[in-house]
PDB file of N, CA, C and O in Angstrom:
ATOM      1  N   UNK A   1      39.534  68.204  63.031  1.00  0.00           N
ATOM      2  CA  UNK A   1      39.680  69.481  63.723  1.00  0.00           C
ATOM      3  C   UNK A   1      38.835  69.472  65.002  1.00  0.00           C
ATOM      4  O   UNK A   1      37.839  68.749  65.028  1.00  0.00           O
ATOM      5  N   UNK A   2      39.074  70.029  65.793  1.00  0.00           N
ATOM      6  CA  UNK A   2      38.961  69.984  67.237  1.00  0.00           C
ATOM      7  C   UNK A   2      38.489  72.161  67.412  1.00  0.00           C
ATOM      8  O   UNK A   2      38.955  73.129  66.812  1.00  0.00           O
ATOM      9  N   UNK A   3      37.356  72.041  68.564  1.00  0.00           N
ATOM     10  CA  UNK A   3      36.828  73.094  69.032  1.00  0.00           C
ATOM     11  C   UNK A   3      38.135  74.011  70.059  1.00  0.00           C
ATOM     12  O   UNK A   3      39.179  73.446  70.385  1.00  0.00           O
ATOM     13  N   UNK A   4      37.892  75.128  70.358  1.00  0.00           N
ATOM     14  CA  UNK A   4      39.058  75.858  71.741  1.00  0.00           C
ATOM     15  C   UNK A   4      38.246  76.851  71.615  1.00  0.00           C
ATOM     16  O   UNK A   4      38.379  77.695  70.729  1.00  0.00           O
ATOM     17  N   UNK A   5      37.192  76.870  72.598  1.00  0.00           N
ATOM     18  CA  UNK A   5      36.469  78.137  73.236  1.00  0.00           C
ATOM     19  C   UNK A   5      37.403  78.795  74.304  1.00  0.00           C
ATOM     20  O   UNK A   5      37.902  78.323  75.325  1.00  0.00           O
ATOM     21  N   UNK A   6      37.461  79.735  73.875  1.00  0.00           N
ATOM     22  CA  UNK A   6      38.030  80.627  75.053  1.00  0.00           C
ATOM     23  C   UNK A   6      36.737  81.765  75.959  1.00  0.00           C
ATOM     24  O   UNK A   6      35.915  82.519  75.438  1.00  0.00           O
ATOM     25  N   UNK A   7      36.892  81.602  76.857  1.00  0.00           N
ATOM     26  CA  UNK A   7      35.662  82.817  77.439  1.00  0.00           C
ATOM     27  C   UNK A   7      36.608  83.043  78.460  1.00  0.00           C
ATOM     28  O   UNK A   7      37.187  82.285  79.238  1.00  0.00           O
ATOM     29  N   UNK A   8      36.638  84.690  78.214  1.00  0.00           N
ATOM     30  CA  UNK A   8      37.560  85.778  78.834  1.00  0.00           C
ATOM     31  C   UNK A   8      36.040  86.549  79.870  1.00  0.00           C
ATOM     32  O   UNK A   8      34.957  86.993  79.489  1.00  0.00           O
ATOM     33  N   UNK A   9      36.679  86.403  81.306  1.00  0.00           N
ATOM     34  CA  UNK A   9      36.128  87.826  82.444  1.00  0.00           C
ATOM     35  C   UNK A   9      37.028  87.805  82.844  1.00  0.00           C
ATOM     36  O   UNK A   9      38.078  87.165  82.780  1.00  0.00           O
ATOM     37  N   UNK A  10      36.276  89.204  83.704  1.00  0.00           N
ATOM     38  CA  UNK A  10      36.965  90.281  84.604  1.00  0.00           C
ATOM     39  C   UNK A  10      37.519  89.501  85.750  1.00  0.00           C
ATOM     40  O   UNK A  10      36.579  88.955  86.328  1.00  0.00           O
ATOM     41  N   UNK A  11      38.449  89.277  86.208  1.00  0.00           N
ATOM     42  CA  UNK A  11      38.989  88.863  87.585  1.00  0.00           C
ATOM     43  C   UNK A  11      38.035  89.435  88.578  1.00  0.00           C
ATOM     44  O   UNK A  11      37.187  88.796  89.201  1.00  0.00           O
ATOM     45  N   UNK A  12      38.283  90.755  88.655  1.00  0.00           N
ATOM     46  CA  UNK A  12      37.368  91.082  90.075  1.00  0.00           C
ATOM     47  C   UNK A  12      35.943  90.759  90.176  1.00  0.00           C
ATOM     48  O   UNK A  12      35.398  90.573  91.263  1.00  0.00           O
ATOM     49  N   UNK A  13      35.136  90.667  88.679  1.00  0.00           N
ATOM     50  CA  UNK A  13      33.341  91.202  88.451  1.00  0.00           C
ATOM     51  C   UNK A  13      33.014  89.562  87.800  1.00  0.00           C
ATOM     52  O   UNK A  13      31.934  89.004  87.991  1.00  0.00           O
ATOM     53  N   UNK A  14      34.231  88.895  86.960  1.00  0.00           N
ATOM     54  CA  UNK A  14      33.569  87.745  86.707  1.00  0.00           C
ATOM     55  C   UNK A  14      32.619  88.098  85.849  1.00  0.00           C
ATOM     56  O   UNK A  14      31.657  87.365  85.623  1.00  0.00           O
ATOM     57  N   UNK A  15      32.841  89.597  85.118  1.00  0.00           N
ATOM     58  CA  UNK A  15      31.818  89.932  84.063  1.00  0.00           C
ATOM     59  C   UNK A  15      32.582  89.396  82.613  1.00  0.00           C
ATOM     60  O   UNK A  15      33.793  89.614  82.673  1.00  0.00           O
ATOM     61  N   UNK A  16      32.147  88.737  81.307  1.00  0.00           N
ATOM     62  CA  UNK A  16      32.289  88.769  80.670  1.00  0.00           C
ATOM     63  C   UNK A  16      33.346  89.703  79.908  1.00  0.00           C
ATOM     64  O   UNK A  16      32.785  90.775  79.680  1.00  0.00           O
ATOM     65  N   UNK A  17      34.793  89.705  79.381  1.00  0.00           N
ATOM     66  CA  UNK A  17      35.100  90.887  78.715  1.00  0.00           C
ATOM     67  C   UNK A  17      35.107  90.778  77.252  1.00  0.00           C
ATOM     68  O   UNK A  17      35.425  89.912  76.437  1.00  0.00           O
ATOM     69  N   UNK A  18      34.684  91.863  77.218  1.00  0.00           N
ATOM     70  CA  UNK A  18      34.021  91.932  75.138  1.00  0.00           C
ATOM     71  C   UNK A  18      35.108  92.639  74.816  1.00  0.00           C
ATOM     72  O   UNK A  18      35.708  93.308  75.658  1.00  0.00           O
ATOM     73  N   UNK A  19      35.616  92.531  73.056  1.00  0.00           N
ATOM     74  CA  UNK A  19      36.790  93.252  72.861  1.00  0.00           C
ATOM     75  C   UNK A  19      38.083  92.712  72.958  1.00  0.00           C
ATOM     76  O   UNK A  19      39.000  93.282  72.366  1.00  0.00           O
ATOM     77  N   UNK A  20      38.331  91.505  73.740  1.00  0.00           N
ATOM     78  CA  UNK A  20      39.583  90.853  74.006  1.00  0.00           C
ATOM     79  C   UNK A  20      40.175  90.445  72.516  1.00  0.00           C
ATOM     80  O   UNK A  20      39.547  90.039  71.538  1.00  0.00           O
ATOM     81  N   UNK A  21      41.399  90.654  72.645  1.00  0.00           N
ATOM     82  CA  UNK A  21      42.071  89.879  71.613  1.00  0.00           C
ATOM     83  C   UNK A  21      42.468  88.946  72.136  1.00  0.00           C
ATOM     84  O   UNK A  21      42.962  89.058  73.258  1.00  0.00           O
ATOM     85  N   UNK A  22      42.381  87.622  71.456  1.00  0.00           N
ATOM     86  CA  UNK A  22      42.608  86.142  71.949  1.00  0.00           C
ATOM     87  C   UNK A  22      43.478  85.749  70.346  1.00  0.00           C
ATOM     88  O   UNK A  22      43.061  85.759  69.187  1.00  0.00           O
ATOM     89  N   UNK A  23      44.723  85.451  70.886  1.00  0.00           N
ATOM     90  CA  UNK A  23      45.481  84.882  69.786  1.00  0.00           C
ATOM     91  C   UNK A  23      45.849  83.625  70.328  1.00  0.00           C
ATOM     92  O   UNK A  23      46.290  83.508  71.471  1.00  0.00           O
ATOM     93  N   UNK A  24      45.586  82.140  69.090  1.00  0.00           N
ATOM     94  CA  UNK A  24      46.362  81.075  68.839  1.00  0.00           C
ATOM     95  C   UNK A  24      47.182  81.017  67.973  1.00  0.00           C
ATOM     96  O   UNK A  24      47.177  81.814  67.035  1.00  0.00           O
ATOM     97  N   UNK A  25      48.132  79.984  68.111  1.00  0.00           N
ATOM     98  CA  UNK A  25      48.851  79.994  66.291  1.00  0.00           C
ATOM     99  C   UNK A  25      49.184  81.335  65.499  1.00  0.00           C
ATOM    100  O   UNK A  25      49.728  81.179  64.406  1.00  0.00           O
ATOM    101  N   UNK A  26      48.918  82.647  65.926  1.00  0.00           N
ATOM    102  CA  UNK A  26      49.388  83.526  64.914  1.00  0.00           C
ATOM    103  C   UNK A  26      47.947  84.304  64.175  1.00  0.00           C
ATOM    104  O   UNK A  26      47.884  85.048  63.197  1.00  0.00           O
ATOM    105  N   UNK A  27      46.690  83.700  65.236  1.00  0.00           N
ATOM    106  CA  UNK A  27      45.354  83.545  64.217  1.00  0.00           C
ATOM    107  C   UNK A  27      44.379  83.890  65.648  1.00  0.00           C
ATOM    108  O   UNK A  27      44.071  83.179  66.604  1.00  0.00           O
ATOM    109  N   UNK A  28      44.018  85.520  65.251  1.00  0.00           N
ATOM    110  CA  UNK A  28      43.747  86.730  66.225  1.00  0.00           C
ATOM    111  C   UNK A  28      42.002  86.702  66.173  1.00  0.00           C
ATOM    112  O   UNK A  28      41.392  86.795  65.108  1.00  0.00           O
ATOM    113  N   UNK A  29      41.383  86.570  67.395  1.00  0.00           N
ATOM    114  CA  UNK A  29      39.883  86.670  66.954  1.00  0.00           C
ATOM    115  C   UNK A  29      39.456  87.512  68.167  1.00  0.00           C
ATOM    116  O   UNK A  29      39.812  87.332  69.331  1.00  0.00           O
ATOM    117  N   UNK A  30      38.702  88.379  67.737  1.00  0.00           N
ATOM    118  CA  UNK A  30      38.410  89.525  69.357  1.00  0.00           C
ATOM    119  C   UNK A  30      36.893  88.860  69.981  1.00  0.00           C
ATOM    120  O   UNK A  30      35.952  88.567  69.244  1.00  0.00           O
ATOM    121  N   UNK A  31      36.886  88.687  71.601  1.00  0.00           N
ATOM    122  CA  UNK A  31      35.962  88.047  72.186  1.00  0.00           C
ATOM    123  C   UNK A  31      34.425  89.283  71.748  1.00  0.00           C
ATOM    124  O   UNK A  31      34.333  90.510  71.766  1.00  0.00           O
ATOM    125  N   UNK A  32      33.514  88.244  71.419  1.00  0.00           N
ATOM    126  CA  UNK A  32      31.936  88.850  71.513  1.00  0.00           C
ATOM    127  C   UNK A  32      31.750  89.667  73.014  1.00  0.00           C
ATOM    128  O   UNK A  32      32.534  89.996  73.905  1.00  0.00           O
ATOM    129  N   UNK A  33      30.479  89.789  72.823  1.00  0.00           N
ATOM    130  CA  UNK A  33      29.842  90.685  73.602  1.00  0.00           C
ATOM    131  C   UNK A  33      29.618  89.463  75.102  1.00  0.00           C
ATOM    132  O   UNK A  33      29.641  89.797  76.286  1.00  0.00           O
ATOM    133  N   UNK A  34      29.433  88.172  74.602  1.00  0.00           N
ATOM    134  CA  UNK A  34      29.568  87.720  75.815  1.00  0.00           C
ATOM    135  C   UNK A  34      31.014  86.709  76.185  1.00  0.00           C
ATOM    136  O   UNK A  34      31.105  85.508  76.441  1.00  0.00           O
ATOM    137  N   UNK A  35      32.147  87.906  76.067  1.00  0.00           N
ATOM    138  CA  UNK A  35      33.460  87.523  76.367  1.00  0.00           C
ATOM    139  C   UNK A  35      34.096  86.111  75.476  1.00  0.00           C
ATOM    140  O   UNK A  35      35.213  85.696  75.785  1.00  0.00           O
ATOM    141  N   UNK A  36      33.288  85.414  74.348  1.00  0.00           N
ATOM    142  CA  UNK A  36      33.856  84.605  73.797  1.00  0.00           C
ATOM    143  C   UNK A  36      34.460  84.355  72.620  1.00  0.00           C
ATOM    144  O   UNK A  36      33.828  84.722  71.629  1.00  0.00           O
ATOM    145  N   UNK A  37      35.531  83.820  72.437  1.00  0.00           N
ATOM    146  CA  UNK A  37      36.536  83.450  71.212  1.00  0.00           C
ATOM    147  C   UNK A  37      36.352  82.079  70.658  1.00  0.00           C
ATOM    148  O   UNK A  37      36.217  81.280  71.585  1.00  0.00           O
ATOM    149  N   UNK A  38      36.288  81.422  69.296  1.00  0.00           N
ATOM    150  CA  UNK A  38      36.118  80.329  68.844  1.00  0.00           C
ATOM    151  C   UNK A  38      37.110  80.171  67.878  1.00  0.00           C
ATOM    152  O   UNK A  38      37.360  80.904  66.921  1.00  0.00           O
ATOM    153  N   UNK A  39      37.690  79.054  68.255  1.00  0.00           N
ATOM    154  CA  UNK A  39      38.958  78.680  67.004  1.00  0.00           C
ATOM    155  C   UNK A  39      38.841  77.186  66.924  1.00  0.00           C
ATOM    156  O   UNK A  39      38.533  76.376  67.798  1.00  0.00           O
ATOM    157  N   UNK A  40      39.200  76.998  65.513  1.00  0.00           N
ATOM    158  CA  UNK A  40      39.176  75.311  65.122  1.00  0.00           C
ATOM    159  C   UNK A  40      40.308  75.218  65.006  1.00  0.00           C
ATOM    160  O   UNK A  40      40.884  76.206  64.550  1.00  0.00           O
ATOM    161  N   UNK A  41      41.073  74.079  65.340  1.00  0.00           N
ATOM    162  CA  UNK A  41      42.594  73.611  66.091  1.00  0.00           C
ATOM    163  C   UNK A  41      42.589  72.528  65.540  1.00  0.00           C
ATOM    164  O   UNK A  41      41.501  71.965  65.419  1.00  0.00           O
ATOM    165  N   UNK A  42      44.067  71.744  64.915  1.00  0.00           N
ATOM    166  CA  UNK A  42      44.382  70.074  65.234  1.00  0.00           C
ATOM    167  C   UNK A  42      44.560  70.301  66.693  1.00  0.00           C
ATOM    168  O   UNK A  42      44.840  71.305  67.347  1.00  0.00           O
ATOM    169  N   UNK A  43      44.260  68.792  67.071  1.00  0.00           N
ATOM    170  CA  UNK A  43      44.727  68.389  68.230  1.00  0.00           C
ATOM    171  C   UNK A  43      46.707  68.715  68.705  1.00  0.00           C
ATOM    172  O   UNK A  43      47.677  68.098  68.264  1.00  0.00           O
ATOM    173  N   UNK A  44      46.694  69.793  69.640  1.00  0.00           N
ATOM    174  CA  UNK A  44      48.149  69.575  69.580  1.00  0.00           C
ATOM    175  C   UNK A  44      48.236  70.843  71.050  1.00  0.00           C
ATOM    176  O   UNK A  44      47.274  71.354  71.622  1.00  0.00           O
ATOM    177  N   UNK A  45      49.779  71.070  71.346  1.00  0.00           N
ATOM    178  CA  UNK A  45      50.002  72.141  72.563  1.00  0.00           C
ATOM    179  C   UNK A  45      49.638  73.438  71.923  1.00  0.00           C
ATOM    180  O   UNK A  45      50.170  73.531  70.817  1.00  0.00           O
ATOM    181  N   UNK A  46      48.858  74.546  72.268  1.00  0.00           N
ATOM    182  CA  UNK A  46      49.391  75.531  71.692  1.00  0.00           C
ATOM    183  C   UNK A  46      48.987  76.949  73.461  1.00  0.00           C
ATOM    184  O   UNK A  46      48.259  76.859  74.449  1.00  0.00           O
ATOM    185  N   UNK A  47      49.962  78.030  72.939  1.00  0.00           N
ATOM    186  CA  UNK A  47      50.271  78.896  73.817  1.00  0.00           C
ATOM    187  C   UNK A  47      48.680  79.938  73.166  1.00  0.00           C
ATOM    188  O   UNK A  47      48.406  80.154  71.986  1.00  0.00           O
ATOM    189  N   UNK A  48      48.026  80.322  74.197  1.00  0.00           N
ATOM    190  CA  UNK A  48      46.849  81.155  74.290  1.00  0.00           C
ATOM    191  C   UNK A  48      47.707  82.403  74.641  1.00  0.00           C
ATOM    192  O   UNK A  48      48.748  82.291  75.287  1.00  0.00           O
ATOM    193  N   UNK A  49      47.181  83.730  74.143  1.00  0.00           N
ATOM    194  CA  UNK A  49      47.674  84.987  74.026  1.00  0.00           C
ATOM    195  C   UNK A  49      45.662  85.931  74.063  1.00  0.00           C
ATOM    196  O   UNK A  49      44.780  85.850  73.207  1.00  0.00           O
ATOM    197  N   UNK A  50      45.657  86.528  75.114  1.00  0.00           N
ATOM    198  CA  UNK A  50      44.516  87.462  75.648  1.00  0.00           C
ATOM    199  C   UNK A  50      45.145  88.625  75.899  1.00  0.00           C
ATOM    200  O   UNK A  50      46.095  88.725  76.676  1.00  0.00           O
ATOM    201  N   UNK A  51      44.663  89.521  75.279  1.00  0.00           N
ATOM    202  CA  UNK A  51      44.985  91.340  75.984  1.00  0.00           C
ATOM    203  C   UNK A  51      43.616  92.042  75.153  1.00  0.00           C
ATOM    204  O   UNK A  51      42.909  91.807  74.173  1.00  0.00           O
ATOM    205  N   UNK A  52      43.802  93.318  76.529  1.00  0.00           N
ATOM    206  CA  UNK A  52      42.634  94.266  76.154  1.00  0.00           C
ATOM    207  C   UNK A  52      43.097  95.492  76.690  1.00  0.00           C
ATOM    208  O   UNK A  52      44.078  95.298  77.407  1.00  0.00           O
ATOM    209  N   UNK A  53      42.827  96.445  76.630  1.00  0.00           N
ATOM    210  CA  UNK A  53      43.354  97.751  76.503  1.00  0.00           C
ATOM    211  C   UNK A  53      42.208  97.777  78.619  1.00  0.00           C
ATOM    212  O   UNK A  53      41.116  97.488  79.109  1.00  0.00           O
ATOM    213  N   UNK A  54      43.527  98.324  78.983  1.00  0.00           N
ATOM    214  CA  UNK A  54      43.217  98.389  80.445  1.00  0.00           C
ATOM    215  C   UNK A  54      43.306  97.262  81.197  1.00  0.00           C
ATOM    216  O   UNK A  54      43.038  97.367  82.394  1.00  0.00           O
ATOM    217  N   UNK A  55      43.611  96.245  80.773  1.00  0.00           N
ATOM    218  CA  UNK A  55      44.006  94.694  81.439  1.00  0.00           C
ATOM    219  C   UNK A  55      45.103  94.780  81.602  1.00  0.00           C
ATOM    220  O   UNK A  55      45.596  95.853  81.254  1.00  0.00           O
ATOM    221  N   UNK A  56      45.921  93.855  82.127  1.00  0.00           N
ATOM    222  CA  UNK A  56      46.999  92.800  82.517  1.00  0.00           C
ATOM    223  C   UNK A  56      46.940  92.180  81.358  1.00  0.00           C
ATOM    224  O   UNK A  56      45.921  91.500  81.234  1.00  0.00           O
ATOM    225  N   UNK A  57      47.807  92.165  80.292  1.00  0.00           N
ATOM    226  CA  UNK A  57      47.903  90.466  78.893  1.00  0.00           C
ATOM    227  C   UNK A  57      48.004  89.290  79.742  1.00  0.00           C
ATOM    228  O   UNK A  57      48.406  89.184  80.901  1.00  0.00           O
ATOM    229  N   UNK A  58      47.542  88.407  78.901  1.00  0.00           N
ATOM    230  CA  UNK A  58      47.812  86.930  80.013  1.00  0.00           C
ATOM    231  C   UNK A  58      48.353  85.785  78.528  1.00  0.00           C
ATOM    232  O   UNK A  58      48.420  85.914  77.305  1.00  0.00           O
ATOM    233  N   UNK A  59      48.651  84.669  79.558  1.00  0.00           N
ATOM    234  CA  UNK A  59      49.330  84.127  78.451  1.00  0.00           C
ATOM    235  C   UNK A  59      49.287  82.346  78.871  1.00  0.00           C
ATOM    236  O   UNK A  59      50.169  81.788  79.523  1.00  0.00           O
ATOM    237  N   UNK A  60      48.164  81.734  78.372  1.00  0.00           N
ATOM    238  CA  UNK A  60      47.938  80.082  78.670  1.00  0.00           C
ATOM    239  C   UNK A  60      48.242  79.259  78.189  1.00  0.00           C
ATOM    240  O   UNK A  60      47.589  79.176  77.148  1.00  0.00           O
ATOM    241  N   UNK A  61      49.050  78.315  78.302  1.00  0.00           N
ATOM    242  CA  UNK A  61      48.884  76.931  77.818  1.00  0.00           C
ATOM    243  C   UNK A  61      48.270  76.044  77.302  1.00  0.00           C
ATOM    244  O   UNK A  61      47.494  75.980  78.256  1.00  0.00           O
ATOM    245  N   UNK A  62      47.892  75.261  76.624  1.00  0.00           N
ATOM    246  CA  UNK A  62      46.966  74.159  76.670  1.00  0.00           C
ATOM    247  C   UNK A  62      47.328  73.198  75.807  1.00  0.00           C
ATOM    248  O   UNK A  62      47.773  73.576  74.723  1.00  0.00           O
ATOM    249  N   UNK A  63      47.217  71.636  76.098  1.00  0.00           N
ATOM    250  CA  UNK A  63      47.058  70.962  75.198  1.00  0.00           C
ATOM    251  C   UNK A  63      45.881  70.093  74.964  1.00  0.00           C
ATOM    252  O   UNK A  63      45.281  69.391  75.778  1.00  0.00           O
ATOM    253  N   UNK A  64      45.627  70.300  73.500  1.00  0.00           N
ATOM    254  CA  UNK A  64      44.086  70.355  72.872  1.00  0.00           C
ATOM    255  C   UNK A  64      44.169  68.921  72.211  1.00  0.00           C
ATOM    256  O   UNK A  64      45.095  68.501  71.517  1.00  0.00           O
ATOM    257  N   UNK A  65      42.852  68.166  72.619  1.00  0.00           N
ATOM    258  CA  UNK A  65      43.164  67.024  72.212  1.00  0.00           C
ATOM    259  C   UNK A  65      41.651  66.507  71.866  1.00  0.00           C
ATOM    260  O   UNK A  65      41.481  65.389  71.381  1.00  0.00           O
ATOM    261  N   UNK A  66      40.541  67.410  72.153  1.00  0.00           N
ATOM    262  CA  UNK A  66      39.385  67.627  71.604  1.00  0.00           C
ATOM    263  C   UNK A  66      38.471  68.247  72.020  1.00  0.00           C
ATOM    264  O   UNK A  66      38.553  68.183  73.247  1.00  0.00           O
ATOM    265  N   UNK A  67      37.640  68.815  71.742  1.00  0.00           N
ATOM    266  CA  UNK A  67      37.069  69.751  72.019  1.00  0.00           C
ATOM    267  C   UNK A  67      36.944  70.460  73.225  1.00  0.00           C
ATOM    268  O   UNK A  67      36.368  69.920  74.169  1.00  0.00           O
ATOM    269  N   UNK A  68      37.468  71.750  73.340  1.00  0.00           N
ATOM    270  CA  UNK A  68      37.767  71.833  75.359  1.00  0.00           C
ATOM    271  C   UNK A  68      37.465  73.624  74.974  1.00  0.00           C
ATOM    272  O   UNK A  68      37.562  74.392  74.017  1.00  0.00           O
ATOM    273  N   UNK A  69      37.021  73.637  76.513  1.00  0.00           N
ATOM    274  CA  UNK A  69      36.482  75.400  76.740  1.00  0.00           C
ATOM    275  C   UNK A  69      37.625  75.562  78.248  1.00  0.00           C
ATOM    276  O   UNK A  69      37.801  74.851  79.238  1.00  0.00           O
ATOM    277  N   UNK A  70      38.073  76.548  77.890  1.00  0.00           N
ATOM    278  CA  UNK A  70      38.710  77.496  79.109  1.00  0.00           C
ATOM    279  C   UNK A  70      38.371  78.825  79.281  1.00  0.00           C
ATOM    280  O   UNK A  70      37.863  79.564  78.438  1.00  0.00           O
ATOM    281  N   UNK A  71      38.674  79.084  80.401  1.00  0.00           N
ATOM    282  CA  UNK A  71      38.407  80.403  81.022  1.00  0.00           C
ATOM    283  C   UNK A  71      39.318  81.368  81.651  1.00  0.00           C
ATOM    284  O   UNK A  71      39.645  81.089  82.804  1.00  0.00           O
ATOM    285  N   UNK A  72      39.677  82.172  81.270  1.00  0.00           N
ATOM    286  CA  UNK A  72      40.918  83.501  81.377  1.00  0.00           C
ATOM    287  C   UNK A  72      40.491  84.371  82.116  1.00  0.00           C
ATOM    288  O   UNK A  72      39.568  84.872  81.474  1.00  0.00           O
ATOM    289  N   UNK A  73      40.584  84.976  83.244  1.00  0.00           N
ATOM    290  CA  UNK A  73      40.699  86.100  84.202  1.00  0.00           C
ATOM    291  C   UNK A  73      41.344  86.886  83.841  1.00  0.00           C
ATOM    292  O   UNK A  73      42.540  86.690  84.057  1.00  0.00           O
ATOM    293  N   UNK A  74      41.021  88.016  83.206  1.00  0.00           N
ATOM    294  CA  UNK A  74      41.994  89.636  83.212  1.00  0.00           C
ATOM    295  C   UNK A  74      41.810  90.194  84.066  1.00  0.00           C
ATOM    296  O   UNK A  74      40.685  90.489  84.471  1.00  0.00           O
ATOM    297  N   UNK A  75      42.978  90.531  84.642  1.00  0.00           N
ATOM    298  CA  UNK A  75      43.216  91.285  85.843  1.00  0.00           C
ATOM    299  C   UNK A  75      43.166  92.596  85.416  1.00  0.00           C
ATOM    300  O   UNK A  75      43.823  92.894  84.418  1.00  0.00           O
ATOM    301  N   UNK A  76      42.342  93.656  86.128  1.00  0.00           N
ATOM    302  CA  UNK A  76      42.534  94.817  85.723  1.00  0.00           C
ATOM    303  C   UNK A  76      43.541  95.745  85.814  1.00  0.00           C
ATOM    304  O   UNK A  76      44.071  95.701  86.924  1.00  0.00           O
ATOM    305  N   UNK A  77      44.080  96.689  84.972  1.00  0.00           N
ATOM    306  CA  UNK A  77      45.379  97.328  85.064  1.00  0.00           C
ATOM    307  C   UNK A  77      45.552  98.590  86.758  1.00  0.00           C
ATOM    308  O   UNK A  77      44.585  99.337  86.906  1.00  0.00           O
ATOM    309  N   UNK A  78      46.297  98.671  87.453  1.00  0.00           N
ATOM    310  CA  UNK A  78      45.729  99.898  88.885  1.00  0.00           C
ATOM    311  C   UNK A  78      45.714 100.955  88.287  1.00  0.00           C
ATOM    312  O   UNK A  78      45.857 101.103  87.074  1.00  0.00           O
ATOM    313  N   UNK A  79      45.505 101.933  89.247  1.00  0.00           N
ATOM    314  CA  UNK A  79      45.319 102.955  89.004  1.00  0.00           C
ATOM    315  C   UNK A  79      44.280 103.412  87.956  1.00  0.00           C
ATOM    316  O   UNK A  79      44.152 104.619  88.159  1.00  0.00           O
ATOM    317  N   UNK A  80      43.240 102.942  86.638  1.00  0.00           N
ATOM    318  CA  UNK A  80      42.250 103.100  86.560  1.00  0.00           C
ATOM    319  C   UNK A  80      40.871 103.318  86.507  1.00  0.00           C
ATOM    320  O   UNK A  80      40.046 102.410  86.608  1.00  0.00           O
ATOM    321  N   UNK A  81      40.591 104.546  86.345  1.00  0.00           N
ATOM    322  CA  UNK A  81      39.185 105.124  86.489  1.00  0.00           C
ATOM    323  C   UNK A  81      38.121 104.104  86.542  1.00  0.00           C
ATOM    324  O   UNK A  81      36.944 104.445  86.658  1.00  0.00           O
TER     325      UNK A  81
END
């Protein structure tokens, strides 16, 4: 089994976002306080799934072949306070 850190910020602030839902495989983990998700993976393609209430959802690619960290930009939704 193989590591897939995900660490989710803000597009504009590059702040950390806490609260994210980050789905692999069907297998949902909400980012900590400092924007991060941890999932143990076989090595293989799988489609990344991020949303948070006032974001843009986003939706990544990757193929995982050992231990690898990425980083997701949520764009914030307009018109919000």
């Amino acid at each position: 089994m193989t590591l897939l850190t995900v660490n989710v910020i803000d597009y504009n602030t590059n702040k950390p976002v806490s609260g994210a839902i980050v789905t692999v495989s069907g297998v949902a983990v909400v980012t900590n306080y400092g924007g991060r998700a941890v999932f143990q993976a076989a090595p293989a393609s799988y489609n990344i799934n991020v949303s948070r209430v006032n974001y843009t959802p986003e939706t990544r690619s990757v193929t995982l072949t050992a231990n690898q960290t990425i980083t997701i930009r949520l764009v914030p939704r307009l018109g919000l306070l």
